[in-house]
C-alpha positions in Angstrom: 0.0 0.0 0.0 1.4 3.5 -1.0 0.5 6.6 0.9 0.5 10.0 -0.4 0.9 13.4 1.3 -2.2 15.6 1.3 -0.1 18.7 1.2 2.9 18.0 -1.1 1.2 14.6 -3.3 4.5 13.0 -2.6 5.4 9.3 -1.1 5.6 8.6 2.5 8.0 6.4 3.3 7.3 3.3 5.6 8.6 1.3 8.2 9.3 -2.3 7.2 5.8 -2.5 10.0 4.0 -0.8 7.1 3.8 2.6 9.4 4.1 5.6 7.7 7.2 8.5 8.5 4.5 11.2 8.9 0.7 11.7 10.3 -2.5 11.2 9.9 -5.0 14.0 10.5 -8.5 13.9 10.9 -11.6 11.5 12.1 -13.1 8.6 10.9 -13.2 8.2 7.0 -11.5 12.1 6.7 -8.1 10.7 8.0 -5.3 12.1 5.4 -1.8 11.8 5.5 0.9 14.0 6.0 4.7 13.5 5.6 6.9 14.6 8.0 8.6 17.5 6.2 5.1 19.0 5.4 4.1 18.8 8.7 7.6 21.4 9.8 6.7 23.5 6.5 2.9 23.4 7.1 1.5 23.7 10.7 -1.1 26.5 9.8 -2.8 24.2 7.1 -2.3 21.1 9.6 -4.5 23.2 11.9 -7.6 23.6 9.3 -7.4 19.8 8.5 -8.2 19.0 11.9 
């Protein structure tokens, strides 16, 4: 399975667990994925995704 970031559309790398190097924001069916570097870059639009 390959996850995207919301923010920049790029890969997430994963652990060899299958987690993700980033977050996931939001509830329920709105969860979307954010890499780690966006998540430095981005903390403003981290906050309206929440």
């Amino acid at each position: 399975m390959t996850t995207k970031c919301e923010i920049c559309k790029e890969k997430i790398e994963q652990t060899f667990l299958e987690k993700i190097n980033g977050t996931f924001f939001g509830k329920g069916k709105n969860k979307k994925a954010v890499c780690s570097n966006c998540q430095k870059k981005h903390k403003d639009k981290l906050k309206e995704m929440i």
